[in-house]
C-alpha positions in Angstrom: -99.2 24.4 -8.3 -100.6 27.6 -10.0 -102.7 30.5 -8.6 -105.6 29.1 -9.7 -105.0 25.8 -8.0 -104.0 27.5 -5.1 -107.4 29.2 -5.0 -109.7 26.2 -5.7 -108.0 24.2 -3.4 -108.4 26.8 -0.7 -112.0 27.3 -1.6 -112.5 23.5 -1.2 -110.9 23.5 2.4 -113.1 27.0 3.6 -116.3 24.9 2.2 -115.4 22.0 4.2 -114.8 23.9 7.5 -117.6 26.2 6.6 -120.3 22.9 6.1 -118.6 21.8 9.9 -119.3 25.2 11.6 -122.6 25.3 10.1 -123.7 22.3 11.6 -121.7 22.1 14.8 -120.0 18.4 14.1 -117.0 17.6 12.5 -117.0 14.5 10.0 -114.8 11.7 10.7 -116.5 8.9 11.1 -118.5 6.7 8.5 -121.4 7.9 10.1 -120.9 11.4 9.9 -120.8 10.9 6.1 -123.7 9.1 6.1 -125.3 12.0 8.0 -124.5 14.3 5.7 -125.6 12.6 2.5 -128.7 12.4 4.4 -128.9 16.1 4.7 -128.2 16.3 1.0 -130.8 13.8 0.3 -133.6 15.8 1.8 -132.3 19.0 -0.9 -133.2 16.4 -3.6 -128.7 15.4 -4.1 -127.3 11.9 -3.9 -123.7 12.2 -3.0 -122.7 9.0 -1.4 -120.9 8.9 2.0 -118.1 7.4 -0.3 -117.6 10.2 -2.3 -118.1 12.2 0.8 -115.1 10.3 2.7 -113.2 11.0 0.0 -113.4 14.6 -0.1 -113.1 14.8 3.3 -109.8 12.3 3.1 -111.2 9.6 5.4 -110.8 7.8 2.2 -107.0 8.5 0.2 -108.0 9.5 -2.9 -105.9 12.3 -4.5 -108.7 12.4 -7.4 -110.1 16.1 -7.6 -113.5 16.4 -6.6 -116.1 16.5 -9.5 -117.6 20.3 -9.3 -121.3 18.9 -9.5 -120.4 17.4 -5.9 -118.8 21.1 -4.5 -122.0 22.6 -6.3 -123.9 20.7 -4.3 -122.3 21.3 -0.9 -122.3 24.8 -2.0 -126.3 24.5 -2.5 -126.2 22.7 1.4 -124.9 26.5 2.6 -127.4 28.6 0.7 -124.8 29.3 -2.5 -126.2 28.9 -5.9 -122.6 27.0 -7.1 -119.0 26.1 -5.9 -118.7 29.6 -8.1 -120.3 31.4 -6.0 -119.2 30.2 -2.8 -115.6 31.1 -4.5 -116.7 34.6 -5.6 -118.2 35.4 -1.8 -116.7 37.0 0.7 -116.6 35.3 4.0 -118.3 38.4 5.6 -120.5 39.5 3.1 -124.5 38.8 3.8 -124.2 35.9 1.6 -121.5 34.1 3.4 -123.2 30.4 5.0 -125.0 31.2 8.2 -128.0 28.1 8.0 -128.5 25.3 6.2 -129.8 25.7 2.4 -132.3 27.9 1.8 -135.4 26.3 0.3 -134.7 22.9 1.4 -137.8 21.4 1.9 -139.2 17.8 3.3 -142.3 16.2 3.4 -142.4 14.0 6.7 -144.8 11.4 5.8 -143.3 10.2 2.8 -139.7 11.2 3.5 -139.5 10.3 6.8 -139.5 6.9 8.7 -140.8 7.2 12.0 -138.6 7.5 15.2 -136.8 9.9 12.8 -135.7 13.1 14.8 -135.4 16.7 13.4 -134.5 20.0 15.0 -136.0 22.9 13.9 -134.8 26.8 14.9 -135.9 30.2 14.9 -135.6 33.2 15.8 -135.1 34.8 18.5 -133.2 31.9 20.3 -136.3 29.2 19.4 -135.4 25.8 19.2 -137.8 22.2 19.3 -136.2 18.6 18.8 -139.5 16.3 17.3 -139.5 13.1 17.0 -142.0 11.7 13.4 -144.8 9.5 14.8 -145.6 8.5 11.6 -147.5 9.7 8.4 -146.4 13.7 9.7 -147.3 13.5 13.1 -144.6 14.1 15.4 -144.1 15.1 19.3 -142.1 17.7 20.9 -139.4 16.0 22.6 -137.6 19.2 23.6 -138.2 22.7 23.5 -136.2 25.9 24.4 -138.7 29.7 24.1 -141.3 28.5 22.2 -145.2 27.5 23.4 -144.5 23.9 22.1 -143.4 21.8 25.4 -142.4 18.0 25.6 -144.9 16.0 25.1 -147.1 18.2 22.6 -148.4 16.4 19.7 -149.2 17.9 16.1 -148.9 17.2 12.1 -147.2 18.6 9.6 -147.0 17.6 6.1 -144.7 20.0 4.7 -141.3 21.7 6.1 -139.6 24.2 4.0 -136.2 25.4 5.0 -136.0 29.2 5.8 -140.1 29.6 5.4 -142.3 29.4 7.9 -143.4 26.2 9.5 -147.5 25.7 9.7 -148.8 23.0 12.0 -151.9 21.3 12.3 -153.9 19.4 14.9 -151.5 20.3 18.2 -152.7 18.5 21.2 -151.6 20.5 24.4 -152.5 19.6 27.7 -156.3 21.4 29.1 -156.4 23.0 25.3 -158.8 22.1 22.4 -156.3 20.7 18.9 -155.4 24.2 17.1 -152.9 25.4 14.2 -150.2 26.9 15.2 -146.9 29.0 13.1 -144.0 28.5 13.5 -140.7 31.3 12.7 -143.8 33.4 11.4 -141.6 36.5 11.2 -137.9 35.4 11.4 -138.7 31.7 9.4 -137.5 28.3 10.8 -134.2 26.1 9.7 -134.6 22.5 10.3 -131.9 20.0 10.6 -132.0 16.0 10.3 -130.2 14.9 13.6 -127.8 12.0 13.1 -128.8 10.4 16.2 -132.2 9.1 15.6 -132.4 5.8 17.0 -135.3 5.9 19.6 -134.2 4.4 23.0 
């Protein structure tokens, strides 16, 4: 095996463990690949868990990976390409700290209801909501934030490292108002692989 080999393989491997740390969940089961091409279907990409199991070697497959599919994990990280991933330092600024910049959903066509997303900010802000249906969701968890359990609003678009504007939330003794959300420091949101409701 040459140098150059040597150094896309390597490259494949860091994306890999880099996509893991990102989102805190290591993918070996079928439905941890069907988590993640969920996450990729929300950026507009269809990679199949299939394709995904076999770069991840759940499947054996000693096929190399087509580089549309490590652009496209790159793109799930914030990279432009596999290229740029490649060419990055790990501790420059542009090394993966969040979920794809510019990712962006719109809940009541996107979204089936009982669906659960997380969204963060910053400093230390984080909400799990559950979609109601047609971009209505309810807080089902919050940590530093005004939303609390139990707060209702609507939102019919989410963009991915932009702030998040709500409409309509419904809070206990208070009169329906807007609210923003990650106004300064923007918000991340995450598709949580758990969303059956109980």
């Amino acid at each position: 095996m040459n140098n150059a080999d040597n150094e896309f393989n390597n490259a494949k491997r860091l994306l890999m463990h880099r996509i893991e740390e990102v989102y805190q969940q290591e993918l070996t089961t079928p439905r941890d690949f069907q988590w993640l091409s969920d996450q990729l279907k929300y950026m507009g990409t269809k990679l199949s868990p299939t394709t995904l199991k076999r770069l991840w070697g759940y499947l054996r497959d000693e096929s190399t990976p087509r580089r549309s599919t490590l652009d496209a994990l790159s793109q799930l990280l914030g990279y432009s390409s596999f290229s740029h991933f490649m060419s990055s330092p790990s501790d420059s600024d542009e090394a993966a700290s969040a979920p794809a910049l510019g990712a962006t959903i719109h809940p009541s066509t996107q979204m089936e209801e009982h669906e659960r997303l997380m969204i963060t900010w910053q400093p230390g802000r984080k909400c799990i909501i559950r979609h109601l249906g047609s971009g209505q969701f309810v807080v089902e968890s919050s940590e530093n934030t005004r939303l609390l359990p139990g707060n209702t609003f609507c939102c019919e678009l989410i963009i991915d490292g932009e702030p998040m504007y709500i409409d309509n939330l419904v809070q206990t003794g208070r009169k329906p108002t807007g609210y923003v959300c990650g106004k300064r420091n923007r918000v991340h949101f995450l598709l949580l692989q758990n969303n059956k409701f109980e």
